[in-house]
C-alpha positions as CSV (number, residue, x, y, z in Angstrom):
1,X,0.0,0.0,0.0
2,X,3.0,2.2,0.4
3,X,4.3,1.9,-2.6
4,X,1.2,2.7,-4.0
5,X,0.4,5.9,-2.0
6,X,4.2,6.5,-3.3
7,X,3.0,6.4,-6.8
8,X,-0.1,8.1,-6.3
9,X,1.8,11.2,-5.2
10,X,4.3,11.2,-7.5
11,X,2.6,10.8,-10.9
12,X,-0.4,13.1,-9.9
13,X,-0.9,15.0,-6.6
14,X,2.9,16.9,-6.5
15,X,2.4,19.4,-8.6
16,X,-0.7,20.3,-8.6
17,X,-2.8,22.7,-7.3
18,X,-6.7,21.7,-6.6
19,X,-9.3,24.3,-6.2
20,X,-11.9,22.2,-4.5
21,X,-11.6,18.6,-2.2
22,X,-13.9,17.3,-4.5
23,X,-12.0,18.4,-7.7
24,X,-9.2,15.8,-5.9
25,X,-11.6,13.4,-5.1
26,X,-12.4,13.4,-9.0
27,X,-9.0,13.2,-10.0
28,X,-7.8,10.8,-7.7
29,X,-10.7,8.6,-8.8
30,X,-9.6,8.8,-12.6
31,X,-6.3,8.2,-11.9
32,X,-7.1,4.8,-10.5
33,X,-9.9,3.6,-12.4
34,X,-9.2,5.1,-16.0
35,X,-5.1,5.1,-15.4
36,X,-3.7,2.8,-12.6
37,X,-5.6,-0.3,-13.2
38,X,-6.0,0.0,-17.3
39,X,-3.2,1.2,-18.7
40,X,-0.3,1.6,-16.4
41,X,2.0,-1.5,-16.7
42,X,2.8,-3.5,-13.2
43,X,6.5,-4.9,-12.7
44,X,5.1,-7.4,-10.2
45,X,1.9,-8.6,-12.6
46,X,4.9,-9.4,-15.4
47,X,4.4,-6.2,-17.2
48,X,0.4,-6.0,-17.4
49,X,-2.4,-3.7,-16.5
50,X,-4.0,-5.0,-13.3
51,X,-7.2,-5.2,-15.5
52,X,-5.2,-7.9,-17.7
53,X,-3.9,-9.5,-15.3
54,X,-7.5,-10.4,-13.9
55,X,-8.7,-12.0,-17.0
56,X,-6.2,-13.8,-17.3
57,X,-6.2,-15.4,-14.0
């Protein structure tokens, strides 16, 4: 979970300047849904989306 907070920060809350806690929220939530788990590769799921990884389990 640390590493993933880690991440988080990094590739979108540093940097940025949100007007509103809900703008944030919004963010945050695309980040994760639309970015994190369907298009950013994983090291530790050999290099696939977590969404990819799923169906193939």
């Amino acid at each position: 979970m640390e590493s993933f907070y880690h991440t988080l920060k990094v590739e979108l809350v540093y940097g940025q300047r949100y007007r509103t806690r809900k703008e944030a929220q919004l963010a945050v939530f695309d980040y994760i849904e639309i970015y994190y788990n369907r298009q950013r590769l994983h090291s530790r799921l050999d290099y696939q989306t977590p969404e990819a990884f799923e169906l193939t389990a």
